[in-house]
mmCIF file of the N, C-alpha and C atoms, coordinates in Angstrom:
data_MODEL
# 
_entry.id   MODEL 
# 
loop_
_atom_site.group_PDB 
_atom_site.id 
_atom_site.type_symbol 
_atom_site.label_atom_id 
_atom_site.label_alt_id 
_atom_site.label_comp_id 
_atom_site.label_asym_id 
_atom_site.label_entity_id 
_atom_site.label_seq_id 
_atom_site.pdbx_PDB_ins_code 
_atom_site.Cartn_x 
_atom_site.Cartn_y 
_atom_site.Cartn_z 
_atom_site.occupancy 
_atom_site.B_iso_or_equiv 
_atom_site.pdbx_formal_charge 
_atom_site.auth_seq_id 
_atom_site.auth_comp_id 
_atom_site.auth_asym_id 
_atom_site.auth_atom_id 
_atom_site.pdbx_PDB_model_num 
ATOM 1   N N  . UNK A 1 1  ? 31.593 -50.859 -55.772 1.00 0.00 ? 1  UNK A N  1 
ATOM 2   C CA . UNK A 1 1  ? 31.755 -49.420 -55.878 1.00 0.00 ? 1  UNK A CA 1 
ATOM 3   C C  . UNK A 1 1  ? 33.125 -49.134 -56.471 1.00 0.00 ? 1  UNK A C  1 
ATOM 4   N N  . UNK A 1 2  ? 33.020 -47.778 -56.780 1.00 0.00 ? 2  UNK A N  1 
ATOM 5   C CA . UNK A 1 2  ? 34.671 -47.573 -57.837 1.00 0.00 ? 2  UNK A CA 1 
ATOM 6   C C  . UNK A 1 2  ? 35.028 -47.228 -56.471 1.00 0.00 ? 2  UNK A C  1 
ATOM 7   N N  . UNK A 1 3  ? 36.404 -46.689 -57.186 1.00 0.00 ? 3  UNK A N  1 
ATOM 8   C CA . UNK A 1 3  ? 37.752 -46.389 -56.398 1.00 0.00 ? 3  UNK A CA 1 
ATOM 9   C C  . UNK A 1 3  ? 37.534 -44.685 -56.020 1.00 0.00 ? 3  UNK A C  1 
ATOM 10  N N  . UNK A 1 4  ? 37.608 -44.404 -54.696 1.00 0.00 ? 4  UNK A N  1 
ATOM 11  C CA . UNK A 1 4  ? 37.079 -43.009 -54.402 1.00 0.00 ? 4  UNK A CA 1 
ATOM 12  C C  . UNK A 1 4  ? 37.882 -42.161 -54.895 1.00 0.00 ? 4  UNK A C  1 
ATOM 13  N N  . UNK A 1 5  ? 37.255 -40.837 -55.137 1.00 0.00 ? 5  UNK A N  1 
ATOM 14  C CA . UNK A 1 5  ? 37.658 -39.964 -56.273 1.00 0.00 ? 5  UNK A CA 1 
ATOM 15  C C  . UNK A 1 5  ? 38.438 -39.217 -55.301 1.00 0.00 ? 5  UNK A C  1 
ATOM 16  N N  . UNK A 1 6  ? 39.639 -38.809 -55.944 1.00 0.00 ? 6  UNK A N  1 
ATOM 17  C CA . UNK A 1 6  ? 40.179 -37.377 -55.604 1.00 0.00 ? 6  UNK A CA 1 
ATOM 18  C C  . UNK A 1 6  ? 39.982 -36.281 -54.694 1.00 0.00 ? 6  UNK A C  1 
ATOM 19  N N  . UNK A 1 7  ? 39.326 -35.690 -53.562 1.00 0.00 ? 7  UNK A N  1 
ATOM 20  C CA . UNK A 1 7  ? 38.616 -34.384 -53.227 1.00 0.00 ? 7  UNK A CA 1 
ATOM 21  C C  . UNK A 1 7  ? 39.759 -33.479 -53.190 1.00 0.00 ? 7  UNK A C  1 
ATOM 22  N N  . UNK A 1 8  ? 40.618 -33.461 -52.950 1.00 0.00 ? 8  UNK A N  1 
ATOM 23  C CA . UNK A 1 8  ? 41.473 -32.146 -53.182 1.00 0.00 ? 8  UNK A CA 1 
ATOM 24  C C  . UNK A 1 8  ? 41.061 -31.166 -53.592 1.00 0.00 ? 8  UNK A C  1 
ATOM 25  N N  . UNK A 1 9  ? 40.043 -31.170 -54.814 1.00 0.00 ? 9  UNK A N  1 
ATOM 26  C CA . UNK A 1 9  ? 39.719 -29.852 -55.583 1.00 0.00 ? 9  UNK A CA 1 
ATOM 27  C C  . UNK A 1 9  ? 37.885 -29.532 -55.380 1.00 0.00 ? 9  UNK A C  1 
ATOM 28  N N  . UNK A 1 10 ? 37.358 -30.691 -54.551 1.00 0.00 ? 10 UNK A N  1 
ATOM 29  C CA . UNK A 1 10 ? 36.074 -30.328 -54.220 1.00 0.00 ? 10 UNK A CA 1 
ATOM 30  C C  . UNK A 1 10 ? 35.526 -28.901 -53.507 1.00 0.00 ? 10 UNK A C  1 
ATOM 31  N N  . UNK A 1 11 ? 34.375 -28.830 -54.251 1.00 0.00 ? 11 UNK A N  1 
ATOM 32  C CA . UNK A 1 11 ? 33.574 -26.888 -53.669 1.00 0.00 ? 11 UNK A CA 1 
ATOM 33  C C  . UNK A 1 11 ? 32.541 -28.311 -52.922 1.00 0.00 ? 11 UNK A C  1 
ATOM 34  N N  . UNK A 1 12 ? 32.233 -27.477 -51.887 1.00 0.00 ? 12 UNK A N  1 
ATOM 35  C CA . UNK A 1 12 ? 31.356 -28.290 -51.046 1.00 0.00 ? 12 UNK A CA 1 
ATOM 36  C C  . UNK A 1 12 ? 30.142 -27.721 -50.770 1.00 0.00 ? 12 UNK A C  1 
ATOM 37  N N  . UNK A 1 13 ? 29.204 -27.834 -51.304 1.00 0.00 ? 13 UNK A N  1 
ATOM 38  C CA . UNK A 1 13 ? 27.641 -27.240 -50.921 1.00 0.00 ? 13 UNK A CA 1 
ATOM 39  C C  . UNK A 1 13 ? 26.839 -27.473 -50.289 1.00 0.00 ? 13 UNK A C  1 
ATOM 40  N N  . UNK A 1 14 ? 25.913 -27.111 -49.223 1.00 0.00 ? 14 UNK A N  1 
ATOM 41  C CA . UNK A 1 14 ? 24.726 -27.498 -48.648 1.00 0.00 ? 14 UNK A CA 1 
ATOM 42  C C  . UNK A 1 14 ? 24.105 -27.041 -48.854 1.00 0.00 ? 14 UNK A C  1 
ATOM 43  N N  . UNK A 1 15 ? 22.222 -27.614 -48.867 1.00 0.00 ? 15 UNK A N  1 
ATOM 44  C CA . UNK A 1 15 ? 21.352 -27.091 -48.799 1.00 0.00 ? 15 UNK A CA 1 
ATOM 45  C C  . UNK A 1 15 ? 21.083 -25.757 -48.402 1.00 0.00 ? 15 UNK A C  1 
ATOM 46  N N  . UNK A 1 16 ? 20.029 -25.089 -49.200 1.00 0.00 ? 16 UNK A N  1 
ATOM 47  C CA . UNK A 1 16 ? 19.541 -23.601 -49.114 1.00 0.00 ? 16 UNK A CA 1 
ATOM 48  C C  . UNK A 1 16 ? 18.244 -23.491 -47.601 1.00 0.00 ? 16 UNK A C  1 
ATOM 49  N N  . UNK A 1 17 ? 18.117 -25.010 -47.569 1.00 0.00 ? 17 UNK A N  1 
ATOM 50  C CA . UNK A 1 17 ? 17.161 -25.036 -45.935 1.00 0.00 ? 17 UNK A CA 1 
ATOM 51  C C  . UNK A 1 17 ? 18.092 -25.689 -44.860 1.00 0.00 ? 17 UNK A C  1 
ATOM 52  N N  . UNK A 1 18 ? 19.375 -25.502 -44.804 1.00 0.00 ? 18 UNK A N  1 
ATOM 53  C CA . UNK A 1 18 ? 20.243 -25.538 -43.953 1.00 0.00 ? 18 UNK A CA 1 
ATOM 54  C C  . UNK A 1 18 ? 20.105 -24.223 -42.732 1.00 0.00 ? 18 UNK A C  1 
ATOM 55  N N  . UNK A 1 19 ? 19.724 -24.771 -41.491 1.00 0.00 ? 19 UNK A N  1 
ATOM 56  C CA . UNK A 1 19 ? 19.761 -23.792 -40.487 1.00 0.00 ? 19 UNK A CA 1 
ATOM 57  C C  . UNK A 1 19 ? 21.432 -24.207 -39.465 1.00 0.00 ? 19 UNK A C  1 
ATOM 58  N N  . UNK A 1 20 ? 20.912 -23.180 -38.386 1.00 0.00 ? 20 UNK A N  1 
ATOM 59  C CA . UNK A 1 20 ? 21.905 -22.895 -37.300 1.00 0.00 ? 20 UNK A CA 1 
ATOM 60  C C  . UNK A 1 20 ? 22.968 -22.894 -37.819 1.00 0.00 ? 20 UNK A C  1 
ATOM 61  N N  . UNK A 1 21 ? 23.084 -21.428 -39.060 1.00 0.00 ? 21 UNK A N  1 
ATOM 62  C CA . UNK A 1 21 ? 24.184 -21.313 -39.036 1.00 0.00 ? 21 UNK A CA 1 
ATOM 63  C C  . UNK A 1 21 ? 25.244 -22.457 -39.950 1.00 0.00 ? 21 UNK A C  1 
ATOM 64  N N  . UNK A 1 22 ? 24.331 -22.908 -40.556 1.00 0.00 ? 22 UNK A N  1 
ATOM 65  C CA . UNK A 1 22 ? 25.112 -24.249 -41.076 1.00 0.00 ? 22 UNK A CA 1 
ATOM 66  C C  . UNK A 1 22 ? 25.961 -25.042 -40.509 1.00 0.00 ? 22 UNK A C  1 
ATOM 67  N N  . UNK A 1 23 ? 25.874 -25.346 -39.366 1.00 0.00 ? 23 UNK A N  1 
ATOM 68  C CA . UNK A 1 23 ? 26.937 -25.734 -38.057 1.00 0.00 ? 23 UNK A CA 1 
ATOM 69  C C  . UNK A 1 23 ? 26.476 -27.512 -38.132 1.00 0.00 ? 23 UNK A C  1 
ATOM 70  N N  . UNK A 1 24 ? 25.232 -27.467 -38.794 1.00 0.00 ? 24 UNK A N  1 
ATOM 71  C CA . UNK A 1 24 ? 24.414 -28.755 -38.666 1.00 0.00 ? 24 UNK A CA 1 
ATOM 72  C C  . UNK A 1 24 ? 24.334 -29.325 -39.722 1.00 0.00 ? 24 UNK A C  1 
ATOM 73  N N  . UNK A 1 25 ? 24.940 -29.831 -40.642 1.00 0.00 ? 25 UNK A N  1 
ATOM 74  C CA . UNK A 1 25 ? 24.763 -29.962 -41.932 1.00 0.00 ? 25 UNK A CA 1 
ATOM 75  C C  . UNK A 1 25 ? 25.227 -31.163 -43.041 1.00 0.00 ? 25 UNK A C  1 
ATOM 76  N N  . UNK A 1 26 ? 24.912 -31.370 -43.821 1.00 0.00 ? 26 UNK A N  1 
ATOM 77  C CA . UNK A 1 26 ? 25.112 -32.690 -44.448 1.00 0.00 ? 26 UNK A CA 1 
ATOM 78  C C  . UNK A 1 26 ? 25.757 -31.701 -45.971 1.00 0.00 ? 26 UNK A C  1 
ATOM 79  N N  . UNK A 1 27 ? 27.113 -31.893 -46.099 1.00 0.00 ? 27 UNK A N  1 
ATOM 80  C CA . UNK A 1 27 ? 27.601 -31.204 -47.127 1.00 0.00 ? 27 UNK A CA 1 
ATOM 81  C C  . UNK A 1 27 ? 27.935 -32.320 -48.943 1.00 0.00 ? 27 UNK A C  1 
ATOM 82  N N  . UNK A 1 28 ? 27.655 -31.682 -50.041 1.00 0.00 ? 28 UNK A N  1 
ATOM 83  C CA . UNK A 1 28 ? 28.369 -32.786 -50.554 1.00 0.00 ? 28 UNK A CA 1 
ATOM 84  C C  . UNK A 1 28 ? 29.385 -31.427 -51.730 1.00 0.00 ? 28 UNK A C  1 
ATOM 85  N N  . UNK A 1 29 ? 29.763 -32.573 -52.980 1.00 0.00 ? 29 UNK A N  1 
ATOM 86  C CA . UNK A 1 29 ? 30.727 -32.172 -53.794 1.00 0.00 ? 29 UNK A CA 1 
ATOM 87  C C  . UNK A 1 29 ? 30.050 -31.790 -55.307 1.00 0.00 ? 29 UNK A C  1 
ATOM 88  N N  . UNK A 1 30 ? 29.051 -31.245 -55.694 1.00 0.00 ? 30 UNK A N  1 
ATOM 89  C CA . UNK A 1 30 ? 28.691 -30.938 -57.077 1.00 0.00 ? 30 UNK A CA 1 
ATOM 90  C C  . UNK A 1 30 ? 29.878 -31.647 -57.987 1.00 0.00 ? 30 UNK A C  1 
ATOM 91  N N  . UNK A 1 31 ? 30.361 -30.448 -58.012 1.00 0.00 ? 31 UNK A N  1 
ATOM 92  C CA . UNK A 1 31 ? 32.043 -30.333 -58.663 1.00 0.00 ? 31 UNK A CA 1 
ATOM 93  C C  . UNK A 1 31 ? 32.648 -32.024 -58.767 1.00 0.00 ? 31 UNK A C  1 
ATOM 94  N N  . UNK A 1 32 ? 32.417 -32.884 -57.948 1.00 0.00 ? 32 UNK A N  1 
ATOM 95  C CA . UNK A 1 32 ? 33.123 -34.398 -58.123 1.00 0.00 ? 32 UNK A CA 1 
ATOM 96  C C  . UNK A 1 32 ? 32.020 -35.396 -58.411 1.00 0.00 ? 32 UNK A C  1 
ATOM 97  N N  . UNK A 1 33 ? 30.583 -34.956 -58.279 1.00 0.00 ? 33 UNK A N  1 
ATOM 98  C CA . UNK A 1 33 ? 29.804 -35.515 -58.200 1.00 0.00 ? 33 UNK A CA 1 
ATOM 99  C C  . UNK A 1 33 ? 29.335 -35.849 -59.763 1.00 0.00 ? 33 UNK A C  1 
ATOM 100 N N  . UNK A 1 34 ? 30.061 -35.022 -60.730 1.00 0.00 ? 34 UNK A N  1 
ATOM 101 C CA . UNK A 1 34 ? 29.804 -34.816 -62.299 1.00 0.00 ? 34 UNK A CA 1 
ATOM 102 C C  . UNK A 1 34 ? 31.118 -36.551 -62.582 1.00 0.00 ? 34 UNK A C  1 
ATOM 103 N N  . UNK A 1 35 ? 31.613 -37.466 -62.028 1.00 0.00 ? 35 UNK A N  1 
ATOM 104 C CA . UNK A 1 35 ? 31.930 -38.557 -61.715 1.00 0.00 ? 35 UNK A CA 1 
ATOM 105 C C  . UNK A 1 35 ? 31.449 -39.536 -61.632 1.00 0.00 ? 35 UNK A C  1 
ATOM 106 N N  . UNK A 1 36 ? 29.994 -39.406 -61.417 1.00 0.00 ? 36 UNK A N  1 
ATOM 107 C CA . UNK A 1 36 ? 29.097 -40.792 -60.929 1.00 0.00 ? 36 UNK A CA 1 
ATOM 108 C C  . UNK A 1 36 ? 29.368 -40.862 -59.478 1.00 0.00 ? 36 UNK A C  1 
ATOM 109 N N  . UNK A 1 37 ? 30.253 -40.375 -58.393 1.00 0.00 ? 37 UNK A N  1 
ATOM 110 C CA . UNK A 1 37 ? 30.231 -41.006 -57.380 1.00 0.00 ? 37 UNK A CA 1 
ATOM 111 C C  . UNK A 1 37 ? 30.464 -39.315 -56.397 1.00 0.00 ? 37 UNK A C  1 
ATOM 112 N N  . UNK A 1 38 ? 29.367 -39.182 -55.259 1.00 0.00 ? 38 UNK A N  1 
ATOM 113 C CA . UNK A 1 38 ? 28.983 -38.434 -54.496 1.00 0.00 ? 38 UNK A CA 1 
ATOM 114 C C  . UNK A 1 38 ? 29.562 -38.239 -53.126 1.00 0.00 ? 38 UNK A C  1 
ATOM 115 N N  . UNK A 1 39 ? 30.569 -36.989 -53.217 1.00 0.00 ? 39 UNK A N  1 
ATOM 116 C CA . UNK A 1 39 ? 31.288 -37.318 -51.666 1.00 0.00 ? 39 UNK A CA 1 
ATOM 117 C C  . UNK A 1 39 ? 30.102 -36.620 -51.040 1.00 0.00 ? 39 UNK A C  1 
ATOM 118 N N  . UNK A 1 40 ? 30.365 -37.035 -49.664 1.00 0.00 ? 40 UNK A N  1 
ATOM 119 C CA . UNK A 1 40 ? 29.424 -36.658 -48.392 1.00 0.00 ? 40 UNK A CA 1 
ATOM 120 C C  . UNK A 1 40 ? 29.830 -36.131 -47.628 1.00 0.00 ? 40 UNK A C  1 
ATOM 121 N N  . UNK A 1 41 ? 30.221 -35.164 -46.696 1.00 0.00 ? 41 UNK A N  1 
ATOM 122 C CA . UNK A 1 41 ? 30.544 -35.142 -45.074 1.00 0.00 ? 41 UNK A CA 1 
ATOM 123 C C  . UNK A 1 41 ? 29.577 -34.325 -44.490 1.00 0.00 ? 41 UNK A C  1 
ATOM 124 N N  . UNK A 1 42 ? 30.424 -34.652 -43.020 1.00 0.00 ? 42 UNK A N  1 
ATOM 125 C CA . UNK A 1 42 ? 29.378 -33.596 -42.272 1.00 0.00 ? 42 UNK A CA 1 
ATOM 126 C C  . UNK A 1 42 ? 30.354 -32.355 -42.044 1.00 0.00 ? 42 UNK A C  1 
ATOM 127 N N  . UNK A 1 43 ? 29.577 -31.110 -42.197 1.00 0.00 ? 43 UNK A N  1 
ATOM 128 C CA . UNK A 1 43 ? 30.099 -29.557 -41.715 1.00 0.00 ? 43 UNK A CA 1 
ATOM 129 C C  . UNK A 1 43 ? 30.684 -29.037 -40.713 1.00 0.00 ? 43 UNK A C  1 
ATOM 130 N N  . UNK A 1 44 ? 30.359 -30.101 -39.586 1.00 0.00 ? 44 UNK A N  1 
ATOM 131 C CA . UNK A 1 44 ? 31.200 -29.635 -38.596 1.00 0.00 ? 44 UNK A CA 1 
ATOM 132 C C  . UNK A 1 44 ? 32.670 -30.618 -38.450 1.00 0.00 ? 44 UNK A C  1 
ATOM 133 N N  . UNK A 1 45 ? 32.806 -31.207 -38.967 1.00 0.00 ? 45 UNK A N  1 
ATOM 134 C CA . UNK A 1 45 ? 34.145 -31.741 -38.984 1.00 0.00 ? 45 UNK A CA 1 
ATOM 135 C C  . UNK A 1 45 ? 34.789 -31.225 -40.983 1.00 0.00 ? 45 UNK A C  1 
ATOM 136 N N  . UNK A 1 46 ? 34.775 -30.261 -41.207 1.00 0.00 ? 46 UNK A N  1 
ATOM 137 C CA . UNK A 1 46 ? 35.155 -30.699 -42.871 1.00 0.00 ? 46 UNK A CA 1 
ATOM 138 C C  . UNK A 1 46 ? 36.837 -31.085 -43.127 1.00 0.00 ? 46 UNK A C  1 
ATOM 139 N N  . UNK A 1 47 ? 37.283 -31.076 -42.358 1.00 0.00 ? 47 UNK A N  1 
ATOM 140 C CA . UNK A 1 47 ? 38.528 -32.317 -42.300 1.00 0.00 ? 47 UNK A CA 1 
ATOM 141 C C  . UNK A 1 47 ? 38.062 -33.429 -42.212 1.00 0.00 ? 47 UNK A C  1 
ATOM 142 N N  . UNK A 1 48 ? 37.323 -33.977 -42.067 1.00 0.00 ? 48 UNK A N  1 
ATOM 143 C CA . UNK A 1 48 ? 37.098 -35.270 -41.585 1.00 0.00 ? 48 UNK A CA 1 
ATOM 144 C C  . UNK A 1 48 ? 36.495 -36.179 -42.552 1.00 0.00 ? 48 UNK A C  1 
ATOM 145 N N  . UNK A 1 49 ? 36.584 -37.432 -42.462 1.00 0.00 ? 49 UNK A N  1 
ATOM 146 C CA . UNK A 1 49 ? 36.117 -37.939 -43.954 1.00 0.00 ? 49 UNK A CA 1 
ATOM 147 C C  . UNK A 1 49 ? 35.127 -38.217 -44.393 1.00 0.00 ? 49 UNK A C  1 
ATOM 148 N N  . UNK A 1 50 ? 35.112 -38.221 -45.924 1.00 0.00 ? 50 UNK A N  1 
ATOM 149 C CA . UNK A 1 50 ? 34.174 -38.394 -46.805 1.00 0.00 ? 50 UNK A CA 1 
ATOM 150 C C  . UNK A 1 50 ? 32.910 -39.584 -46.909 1.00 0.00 ? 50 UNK A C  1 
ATOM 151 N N  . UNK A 1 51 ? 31.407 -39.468 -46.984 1.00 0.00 ? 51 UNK A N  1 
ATOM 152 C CA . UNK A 1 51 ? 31.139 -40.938 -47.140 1.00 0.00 ? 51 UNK A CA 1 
ATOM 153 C C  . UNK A 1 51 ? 30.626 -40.913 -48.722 1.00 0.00 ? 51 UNK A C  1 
ATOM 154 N N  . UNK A 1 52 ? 31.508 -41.696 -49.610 1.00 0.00 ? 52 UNK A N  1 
ATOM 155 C CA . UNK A 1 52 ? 31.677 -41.532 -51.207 1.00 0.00 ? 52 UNK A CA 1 
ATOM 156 C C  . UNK A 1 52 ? 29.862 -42.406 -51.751 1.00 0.00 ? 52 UNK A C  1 
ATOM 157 N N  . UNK A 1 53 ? 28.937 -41.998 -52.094 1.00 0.00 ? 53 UNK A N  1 
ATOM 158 C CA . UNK A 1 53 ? 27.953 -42.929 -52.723 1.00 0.00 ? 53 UNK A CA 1 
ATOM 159 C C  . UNK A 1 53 ? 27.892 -42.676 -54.301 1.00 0.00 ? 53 UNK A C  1 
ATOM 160 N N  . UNK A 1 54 ? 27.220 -43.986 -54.982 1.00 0.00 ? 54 UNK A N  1 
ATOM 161 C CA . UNK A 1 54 ? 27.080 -43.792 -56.357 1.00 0.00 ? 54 UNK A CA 1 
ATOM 162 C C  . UNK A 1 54 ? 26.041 -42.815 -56.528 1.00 0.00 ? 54 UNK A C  1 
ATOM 163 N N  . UNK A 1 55 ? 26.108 -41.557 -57.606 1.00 0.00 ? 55 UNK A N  1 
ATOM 164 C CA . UNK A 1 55 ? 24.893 -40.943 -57.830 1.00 0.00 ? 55 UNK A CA 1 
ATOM 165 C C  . UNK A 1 55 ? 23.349 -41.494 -58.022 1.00 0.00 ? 55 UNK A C  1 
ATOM 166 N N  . UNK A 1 56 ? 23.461 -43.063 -58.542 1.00 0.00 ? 56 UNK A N  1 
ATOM 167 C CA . UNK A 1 56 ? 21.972 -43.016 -58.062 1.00 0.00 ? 56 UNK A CA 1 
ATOM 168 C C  . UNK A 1 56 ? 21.318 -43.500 -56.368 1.00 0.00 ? 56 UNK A C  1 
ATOM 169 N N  . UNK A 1 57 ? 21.999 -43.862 -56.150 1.00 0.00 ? 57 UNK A N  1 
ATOM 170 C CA . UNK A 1 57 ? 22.018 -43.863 -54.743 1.00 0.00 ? 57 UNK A CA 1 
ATOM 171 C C  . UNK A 1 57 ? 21.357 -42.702 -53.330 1.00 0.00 ? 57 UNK A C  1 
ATOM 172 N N  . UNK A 1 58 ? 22.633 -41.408 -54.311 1.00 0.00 ? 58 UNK A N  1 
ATOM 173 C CA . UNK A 1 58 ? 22.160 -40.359 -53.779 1.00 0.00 ? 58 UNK A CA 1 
ATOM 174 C C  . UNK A 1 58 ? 21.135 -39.542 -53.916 1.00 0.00 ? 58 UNK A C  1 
ATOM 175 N N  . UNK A 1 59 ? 21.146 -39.569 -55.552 1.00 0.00 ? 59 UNK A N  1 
ATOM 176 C CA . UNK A 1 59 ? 19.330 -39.168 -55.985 1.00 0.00 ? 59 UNK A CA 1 
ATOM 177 C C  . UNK A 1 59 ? 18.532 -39.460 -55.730 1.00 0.00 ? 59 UNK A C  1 
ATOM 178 N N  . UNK A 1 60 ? 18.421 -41.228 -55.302 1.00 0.00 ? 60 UNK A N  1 
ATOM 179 C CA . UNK A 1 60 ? 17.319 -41.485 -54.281 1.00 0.00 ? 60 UNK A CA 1 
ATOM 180 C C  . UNK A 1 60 ? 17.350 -41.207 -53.391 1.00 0.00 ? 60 UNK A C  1 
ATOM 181 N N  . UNK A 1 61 ? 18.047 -40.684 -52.212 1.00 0.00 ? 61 UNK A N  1 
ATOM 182 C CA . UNK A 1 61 ? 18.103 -40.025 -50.831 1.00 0.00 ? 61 UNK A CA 1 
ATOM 183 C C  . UNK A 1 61 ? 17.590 -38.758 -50.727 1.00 0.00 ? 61 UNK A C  1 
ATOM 184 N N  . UNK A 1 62 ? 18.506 -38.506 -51.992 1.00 0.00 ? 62 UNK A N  1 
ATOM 185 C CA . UNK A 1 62 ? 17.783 -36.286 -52.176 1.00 0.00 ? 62 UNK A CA 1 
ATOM 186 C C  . UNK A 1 62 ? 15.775 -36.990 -51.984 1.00 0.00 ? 62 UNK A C  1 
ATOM 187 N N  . UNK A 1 63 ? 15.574 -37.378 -52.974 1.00 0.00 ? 63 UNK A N  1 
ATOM 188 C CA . UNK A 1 63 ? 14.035 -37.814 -53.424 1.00 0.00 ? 63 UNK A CA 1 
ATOM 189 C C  . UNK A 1 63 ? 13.283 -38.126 -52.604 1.00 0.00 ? 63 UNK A C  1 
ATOM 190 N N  . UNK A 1 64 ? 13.956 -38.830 -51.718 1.00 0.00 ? 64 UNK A N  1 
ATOM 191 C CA . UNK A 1 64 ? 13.316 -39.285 -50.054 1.00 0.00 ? 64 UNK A CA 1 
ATOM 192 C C  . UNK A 1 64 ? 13.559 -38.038 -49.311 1.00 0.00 ? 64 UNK A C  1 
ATOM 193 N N  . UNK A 1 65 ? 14.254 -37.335 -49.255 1.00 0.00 ? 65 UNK A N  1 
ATOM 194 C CA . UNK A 1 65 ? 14.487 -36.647 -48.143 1.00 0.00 ? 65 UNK A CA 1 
ATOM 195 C C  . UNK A 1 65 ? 13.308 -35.698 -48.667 1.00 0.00 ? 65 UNK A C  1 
ATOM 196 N N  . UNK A 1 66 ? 13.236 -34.895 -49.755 1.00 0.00 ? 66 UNK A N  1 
ATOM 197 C CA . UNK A 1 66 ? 12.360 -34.003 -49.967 1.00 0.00 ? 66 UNK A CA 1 
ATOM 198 C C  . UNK A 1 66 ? 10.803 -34.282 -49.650 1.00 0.00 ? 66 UNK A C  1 
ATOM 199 N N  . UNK A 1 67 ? 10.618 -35.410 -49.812 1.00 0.00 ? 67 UNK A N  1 
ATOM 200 C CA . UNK A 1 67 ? 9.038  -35.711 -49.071 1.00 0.00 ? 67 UNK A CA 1 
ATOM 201 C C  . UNK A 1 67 ? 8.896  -35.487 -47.943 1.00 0.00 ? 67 UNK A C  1 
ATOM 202 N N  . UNK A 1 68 ? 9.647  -35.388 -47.142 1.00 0.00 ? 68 UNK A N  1 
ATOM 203 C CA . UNK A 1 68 ? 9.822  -35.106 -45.648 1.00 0.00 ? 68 UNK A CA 1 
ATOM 204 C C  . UNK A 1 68 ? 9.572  -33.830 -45.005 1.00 0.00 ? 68 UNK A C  1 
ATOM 205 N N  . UNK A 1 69 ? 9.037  -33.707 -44.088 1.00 0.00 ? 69 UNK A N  1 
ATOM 206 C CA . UNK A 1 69 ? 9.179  -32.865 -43.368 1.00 0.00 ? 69 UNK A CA 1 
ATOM 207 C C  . UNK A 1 69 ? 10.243 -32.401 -41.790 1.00 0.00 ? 69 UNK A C  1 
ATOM 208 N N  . UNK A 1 70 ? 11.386 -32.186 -42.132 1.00 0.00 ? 70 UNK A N  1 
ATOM 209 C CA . UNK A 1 70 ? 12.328 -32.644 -40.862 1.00 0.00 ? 70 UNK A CA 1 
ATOM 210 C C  . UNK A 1 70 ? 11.880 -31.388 -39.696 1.00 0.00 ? 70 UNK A C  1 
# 
């Protein structure tokens, strides 16, 4: 894996089927993700750190996750 990117300047987005308030949530970085490499955290800590994956990695997760019914 590369060398983790920068977040200083990351916009952090979650899902549009994000409930409770978004209190529960799996956030990532659009904005750093145009890099090849996908920061992660979770919403209720957003100080807290990043888990960095390669974009195809993560595209397969989005891809899996959407078949799902959670």
């Amino acid at each position: 894996m590369s060398a983790t990117p920068d977040l200083t300047g990351a916009r952090w987005a979650k899902s549009s089927f994000s409930g409770n308030g978004g209190a529960q949530c799996v956030e990532w970085a659009p904005n750093i993700a145009t890099s090849g490499l996908v920061p992660v955290r979770d919403s209720k800590t957003p100080d807290g750190p990043a888990l960095i994956f390669e974009a195809a990695a993560w595209a397969s997760f989005v891809a899996f996750a959407k078949t799902r019914v959670i």
